[in-house]
DRENDO-1510 file (C-alpha; in Angstrom, 1 decimal, always signed):
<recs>
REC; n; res; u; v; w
REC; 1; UNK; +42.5; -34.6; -51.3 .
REC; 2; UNK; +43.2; -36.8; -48.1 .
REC; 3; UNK; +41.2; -38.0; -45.8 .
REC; 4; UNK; +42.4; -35.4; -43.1 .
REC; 5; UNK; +41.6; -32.3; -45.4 .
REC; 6; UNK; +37.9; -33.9; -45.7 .
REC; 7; UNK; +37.7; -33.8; -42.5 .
REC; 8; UNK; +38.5; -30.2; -41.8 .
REC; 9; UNK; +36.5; -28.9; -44.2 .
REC; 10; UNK; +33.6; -30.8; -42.8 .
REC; 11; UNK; +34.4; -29.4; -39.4 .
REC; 12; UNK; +34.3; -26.1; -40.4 .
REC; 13; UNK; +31.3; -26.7; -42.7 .
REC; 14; UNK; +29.3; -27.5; -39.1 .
REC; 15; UNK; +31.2; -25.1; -37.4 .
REC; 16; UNK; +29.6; -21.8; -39.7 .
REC; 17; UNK; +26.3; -23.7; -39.9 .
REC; 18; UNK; +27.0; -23.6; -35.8 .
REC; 19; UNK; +27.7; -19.8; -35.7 .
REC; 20; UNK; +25.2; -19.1; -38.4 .
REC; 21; UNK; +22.3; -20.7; -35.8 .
REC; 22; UNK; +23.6; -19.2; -32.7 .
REC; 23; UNK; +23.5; -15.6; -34.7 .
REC; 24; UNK; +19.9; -16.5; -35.8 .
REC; 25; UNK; +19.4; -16.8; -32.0 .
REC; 26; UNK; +20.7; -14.2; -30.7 .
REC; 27; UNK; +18.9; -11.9; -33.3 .
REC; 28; UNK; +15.1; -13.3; -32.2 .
REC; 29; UNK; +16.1; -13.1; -28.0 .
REC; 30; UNK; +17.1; -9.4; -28.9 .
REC; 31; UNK; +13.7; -8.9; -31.2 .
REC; 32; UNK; +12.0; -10.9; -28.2 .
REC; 33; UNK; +13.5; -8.3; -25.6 .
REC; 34; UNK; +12.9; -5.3; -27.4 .
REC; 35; UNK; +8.9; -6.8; -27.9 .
REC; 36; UNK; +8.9; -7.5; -24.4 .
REC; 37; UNK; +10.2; -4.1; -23.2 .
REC; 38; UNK; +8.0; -1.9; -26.0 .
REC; 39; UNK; +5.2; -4.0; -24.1 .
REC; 40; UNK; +5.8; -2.9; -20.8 .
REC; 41; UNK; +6.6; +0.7; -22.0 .
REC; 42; UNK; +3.3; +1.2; -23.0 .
REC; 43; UNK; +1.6; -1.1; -20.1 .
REC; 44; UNK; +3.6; +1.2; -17.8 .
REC; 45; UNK; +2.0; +4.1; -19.1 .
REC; 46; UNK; -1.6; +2.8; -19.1 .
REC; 47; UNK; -1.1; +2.3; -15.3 .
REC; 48; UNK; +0.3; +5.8; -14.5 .
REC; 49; UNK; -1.5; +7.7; -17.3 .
REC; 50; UNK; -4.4; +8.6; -14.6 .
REC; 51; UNK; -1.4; +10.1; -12.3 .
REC; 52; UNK; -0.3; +12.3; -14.7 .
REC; 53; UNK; -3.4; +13.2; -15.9 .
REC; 54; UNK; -3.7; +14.6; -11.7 .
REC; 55; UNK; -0.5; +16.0; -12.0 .
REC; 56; UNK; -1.3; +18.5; -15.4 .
REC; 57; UNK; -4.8; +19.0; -15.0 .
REC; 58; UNK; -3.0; +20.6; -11.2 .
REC; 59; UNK; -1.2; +22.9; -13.4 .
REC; 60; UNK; -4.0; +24.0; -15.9 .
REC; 61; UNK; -6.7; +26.5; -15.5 .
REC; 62; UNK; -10.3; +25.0; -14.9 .
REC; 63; UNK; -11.8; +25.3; -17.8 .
REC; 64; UNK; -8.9; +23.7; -19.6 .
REC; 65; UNK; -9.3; +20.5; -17.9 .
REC; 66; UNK; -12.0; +19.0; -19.7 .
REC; 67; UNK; -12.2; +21.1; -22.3 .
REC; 68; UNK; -9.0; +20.3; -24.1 .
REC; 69; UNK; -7.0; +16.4; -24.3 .
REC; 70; UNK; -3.5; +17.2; -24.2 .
REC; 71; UNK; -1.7; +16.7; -20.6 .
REC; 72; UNK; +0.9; +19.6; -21.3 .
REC; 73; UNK; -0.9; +22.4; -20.0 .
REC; 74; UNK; -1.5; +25.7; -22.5 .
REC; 75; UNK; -0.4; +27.9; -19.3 .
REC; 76; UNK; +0.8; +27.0; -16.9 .
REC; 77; UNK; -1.4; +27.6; -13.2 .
REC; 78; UNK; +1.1; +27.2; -10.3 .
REC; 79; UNK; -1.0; +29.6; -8.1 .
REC; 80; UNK; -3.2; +26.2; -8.2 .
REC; 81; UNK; -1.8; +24.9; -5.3 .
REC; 82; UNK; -1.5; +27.7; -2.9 .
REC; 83; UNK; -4.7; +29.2; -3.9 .
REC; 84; UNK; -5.9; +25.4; -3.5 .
REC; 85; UNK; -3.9; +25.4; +0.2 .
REC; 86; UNK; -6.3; +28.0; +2.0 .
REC; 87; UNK; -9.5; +27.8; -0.5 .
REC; 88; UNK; -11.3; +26.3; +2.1 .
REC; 89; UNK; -12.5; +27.9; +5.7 .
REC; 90; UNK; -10.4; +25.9; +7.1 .
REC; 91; UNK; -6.5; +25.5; +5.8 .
REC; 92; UNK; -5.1; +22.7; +4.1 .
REC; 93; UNK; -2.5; +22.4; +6.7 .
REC; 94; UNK; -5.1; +21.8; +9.6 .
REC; 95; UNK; -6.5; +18.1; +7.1 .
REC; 96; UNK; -2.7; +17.3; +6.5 .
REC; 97; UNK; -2.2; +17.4; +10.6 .
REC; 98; UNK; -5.5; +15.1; +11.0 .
REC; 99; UNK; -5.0; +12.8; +8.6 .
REC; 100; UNK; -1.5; +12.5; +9.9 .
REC; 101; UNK; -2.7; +11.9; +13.1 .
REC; 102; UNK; -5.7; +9.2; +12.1 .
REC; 103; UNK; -2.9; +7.2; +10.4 .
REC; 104; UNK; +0.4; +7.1; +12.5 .
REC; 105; UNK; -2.1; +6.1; +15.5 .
REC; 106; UNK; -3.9; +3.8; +13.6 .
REC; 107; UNK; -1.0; +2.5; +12.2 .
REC; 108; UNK; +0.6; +1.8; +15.5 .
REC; 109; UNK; -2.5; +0.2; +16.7 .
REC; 110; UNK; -2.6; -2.3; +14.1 .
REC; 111; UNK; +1.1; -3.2; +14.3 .
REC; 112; UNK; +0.8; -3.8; +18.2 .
REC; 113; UNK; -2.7; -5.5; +18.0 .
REC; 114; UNK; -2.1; -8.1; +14.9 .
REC; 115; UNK; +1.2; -8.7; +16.1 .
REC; 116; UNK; -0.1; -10.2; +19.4 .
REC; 117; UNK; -3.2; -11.6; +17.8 .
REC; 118; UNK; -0.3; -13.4; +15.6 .
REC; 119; UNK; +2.3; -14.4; +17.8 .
REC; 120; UNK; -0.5; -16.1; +20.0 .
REC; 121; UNK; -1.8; -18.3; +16.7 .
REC; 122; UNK; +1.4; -18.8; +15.6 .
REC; 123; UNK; +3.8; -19.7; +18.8 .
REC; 124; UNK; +2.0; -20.5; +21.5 .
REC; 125; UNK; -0.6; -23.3; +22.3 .
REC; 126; UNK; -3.8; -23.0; +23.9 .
REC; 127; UNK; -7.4; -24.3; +23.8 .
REC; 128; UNK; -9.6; -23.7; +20.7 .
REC; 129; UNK; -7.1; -22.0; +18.9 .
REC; 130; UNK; -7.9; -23.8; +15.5 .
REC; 131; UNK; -11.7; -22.1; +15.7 .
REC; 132; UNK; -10.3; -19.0; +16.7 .
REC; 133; UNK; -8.0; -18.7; +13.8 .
REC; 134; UNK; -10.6; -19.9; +11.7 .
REC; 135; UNK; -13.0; -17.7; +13.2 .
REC; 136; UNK; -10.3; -14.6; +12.5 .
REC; 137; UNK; -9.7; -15.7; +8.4 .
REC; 138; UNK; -13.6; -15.5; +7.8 .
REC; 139; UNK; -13.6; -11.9; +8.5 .
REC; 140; UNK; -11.6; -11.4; +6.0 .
REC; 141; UNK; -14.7; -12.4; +3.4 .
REC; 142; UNK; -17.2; -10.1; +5.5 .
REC; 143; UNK; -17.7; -6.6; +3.7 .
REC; 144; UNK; -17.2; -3.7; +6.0 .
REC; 145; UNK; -20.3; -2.4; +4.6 .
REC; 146; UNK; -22.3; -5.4; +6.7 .
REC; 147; UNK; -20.8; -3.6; +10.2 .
REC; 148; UNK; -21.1; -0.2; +9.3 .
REC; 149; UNK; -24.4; -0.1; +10.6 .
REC; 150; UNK; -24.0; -1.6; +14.3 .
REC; 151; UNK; -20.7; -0.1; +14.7 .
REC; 152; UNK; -21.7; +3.6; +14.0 .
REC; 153; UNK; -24.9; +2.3; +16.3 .
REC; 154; UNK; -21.9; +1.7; +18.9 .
REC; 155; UNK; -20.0; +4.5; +18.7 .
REC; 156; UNK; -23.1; +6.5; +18.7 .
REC; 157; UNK; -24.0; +4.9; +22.1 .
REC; 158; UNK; -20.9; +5.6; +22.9 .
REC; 159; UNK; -20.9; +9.3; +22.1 .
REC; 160; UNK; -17.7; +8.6; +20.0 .
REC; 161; UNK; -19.3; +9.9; +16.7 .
REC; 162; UNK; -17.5; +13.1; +15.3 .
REC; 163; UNK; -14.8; +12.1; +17.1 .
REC; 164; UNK; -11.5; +10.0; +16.1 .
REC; 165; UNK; -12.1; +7.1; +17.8 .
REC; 166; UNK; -14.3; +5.3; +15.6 .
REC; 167; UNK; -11.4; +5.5; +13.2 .
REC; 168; UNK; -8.6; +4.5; +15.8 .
REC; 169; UNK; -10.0; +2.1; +18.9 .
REC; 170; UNK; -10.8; -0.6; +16.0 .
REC; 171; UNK; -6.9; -0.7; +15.2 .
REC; 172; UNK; -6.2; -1.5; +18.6 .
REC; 173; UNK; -8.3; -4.5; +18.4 .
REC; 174; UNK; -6.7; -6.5; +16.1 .
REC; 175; UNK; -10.0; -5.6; +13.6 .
REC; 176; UNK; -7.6; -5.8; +10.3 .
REC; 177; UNK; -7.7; -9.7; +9.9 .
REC; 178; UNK; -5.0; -9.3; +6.5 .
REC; 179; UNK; -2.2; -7.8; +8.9 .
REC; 180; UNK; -2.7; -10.6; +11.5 .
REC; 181; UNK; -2.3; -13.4; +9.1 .
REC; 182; UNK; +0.2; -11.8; +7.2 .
REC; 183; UNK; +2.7; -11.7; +10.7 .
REC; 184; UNK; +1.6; -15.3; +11.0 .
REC; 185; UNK; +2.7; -16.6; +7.8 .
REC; 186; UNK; +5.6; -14.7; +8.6 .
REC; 187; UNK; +6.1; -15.8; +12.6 .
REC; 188; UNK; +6.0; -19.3; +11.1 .
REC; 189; UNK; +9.1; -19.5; +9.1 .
REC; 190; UNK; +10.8; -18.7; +12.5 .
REC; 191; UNK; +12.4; -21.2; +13.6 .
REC; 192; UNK; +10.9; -22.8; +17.4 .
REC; 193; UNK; +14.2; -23.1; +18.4 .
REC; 194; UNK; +14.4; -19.4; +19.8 .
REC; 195; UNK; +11.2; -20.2; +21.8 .
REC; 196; UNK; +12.8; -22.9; +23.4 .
REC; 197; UNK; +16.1; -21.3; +23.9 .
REC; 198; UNK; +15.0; -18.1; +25.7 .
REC; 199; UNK; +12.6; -20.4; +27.7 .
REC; 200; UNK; +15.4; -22.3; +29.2 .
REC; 201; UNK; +16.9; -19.4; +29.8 .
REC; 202; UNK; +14.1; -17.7; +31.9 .
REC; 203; UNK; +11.7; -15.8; +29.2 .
REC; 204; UNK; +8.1; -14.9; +29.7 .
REC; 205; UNK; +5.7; -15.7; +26.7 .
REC; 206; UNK; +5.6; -11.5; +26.0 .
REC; 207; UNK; +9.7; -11.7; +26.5 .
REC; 208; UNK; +9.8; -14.0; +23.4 .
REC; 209; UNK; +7.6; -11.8; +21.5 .
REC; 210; UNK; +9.5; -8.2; +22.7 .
REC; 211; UNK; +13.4; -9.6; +22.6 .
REC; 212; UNK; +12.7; -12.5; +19.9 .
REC; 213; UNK; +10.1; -12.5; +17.6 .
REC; 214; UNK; +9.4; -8.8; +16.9 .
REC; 215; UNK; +12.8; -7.6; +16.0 .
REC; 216; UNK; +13.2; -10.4; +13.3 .
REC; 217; UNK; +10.0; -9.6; +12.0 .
REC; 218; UNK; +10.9; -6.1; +10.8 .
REC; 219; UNK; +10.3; -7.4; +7.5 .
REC; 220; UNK; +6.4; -8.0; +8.1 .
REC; 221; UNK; +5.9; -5.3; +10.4 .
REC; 222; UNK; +7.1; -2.9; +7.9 .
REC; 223; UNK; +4.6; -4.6; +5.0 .
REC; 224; UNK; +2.1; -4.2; +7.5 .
REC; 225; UNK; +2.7; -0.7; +8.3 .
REC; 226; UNK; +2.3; +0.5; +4.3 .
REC; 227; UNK; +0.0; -1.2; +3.9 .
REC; 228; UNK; -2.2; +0.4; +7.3 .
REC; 229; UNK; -0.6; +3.7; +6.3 .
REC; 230; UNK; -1.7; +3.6; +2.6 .
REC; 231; UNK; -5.5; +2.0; +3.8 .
REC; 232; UNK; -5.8; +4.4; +6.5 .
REC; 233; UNK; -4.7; +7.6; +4.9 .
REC; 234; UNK; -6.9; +7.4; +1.8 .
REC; 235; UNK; -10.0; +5.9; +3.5 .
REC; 236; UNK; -12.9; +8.2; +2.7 .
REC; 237; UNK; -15.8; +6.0; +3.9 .
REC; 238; UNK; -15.4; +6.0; +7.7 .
REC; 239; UNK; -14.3; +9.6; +8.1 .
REC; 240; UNK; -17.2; +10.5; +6.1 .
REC; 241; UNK; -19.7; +8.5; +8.4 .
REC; 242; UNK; -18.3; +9.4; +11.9 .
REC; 243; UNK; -16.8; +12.9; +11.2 .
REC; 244; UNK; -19.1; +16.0; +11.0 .
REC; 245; UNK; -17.1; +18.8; +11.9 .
REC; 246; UNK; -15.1; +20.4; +9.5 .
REC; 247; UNK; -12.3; +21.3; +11.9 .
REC; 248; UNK; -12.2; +17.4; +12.2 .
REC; 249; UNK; -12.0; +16.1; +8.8 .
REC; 250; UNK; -9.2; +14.0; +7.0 .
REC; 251; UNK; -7.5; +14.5; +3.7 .
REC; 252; UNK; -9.7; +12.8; +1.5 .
REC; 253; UNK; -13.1; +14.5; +3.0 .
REC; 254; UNK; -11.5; +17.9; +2.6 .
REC; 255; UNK; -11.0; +17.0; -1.5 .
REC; 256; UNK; -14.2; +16.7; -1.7 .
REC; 257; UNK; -15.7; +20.3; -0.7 .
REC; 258; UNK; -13.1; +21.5; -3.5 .
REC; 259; UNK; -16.4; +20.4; -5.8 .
REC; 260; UNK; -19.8; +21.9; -5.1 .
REC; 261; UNK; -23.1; +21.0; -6.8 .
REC; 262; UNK; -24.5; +24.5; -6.7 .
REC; 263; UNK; -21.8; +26.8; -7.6 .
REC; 264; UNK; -18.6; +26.8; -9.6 .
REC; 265; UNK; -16.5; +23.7; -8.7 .
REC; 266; UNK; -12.5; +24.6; -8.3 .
REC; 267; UNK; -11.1; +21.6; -10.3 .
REC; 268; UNK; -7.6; +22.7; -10.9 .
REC; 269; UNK; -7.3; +23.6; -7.0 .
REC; 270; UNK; -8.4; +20.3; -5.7 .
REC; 271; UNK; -6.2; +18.2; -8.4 .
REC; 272; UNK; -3.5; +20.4; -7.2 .
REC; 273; UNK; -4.6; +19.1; -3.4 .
REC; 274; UNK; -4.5; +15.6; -4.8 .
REC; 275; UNK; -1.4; +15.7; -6.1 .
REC; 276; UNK; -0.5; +16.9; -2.5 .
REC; 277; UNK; -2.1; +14.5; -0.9 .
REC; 278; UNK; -0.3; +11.4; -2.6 .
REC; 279; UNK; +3.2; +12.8; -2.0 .
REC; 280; UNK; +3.2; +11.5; +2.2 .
REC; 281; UNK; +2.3; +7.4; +0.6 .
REC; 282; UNK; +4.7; +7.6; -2.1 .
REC; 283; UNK; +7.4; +8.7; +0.3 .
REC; 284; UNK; +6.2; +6.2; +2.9 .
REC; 285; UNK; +6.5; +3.5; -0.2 .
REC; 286; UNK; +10.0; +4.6; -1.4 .
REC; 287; UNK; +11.9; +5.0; +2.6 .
REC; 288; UNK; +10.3; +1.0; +2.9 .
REC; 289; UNK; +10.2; -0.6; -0.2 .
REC; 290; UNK; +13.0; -3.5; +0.2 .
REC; 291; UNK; +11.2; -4.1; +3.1 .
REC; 292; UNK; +8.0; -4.5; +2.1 .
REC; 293; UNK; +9.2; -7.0; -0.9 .
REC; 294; UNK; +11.5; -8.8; +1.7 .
REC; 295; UNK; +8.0; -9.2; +4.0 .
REC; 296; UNK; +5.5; -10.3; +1.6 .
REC; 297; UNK; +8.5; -13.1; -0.1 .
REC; 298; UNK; +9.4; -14.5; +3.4 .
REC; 299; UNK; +5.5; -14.5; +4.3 .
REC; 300; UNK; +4.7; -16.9; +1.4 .
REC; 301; UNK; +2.0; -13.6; +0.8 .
REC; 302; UNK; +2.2; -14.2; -3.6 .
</recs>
């Protein structure tokens, strides 16, 4: 046997050994994948088990709900959710129009409000503005709980209480601390050179902002706004303080008198109402999603 024939064989001797190790590979990354995606699959389920829970106990009769584990209902109870729509002395339609209300103003307010609040820390110079900001990110570490007091003490001063603007004059304040320093991380990767550009060229401070800075910024504002929109529109706290009138009240209060501690509680009705309610935020969430991921990565938000 030559030399040259040892040689071959030898090569394809490491050659197999080669394929037989790459093969090996392959067949743990594809057991790895499969243990990685079984994983998720049933960490994905945990997380939206409680939704559909909602959804099928809105389609069983009430005493099926707790009385029986499965979530595919025995029968199903469709007339849930229009039974469930004008249950109450007042219709469902009149909370959905309120709530609606509460949020896109409240919404607006915050965009407006945090946006100058962060367009002033972030572009422009001016004395004390270190305190200021640092003033701003330590009401993010104060409960809300700590104001409620002097603030409904305010409004009620005020003769605001049972009225929406408890729920709305704060947004227009820059009050949300989160929104305004989210736009600032955001403002910041700007680059100055705009500034300078459209002040050579004649621009007012508010010029930069309105021409320059906020239509860049859709990004952040629309981060912003899903987030305000989700906060606002499933906030049960404040409406329940400063709201007393029941032609007044918001989504979330109006769940609540679907349960009553004296007489028969109408379960099925107000998971059916639930279901309802979520449907506006995950629209909201799908219409603005690639915005809301492209916000919170260019706002250094992770």
């Amino acid at each position: 046997m030559t030399q040259a024939t040892v040689s071959y064989e030898q090569g394809e001797d490491a050659r197999e050994v080669a394929a037989g190790i790459r093969a090996r590979r392959r067949k743990r990354e594809a057991r790895s994948r499969l243990l990685k995606h079984v994983f998720l699959l049933i960490f994905a389920f945990i997380m939206i088990y409680p939704l559909l829970w909602m959804l099928a106990s809105s389609l069983k009769p009430d005493d099926e709900i707790f009385g029986r584990l499965s979530l595919w209902p025995s029968e199903f109870h469709w007339s849930n959710y229009s039974e469930g729509w004008n249950a109450l002395r007042v219709s469902f339609s009149r909370f959905y129009l309120n709530s609606a209300f509460v949020t896109v103003v409240s919404v607006i307010g915050n965009l407006l409000s945090c946006s100058f609040a962060a367009y002033a820390f972030a572009r422009l110079e001016f004395t004390g503005r270190r305190f200021w900001f640092a003033l701003m990110m330590m009401t993010l570490m104060i409960p809300y709980h700590v104001v409620l007091i002097p603030q409904y003490v305010l409004f009620d001063q005020l003769n605001m209480v049972n009225t929406y603007w408890p729920l709305i004059l704060p947004k227009f304040l820059a009050s949300d601390a989160f929104f305004t320093f989210l736009m600032i991380q955001f403002f910041r990767q700007l680059p100055r050179e705009l500034d300078e550009a459209a002040m050579i060229d004649g621009c007012s401070p508010f010029k930069i902002y309105w021409a320059i800075i906020l239509p860049l910024s859709l990004p952040a504002m629309a981060t912003a706004a899903i987030f305000s929109f989700i906060w606002v529109w499933e906030d049960f706290l404040a409406p329940l303080i400063y709201l007393n009138d029941i032609q007044n009240y918001t989504v979330p209060l109006a769940l609540r008198l679907f349960i009553d501690q004296e007489s028969q509680s109408a379960y099925g009705q107000m998971f059916a109402m639930s279901v309802l309610s979520i449907v506006p935020v995950i629209v909201f969430f799908i219409i603005f999603q690639k915005l809301i991921i492209r916000g919170i990565a260019m706002s250094g938000l992770k």
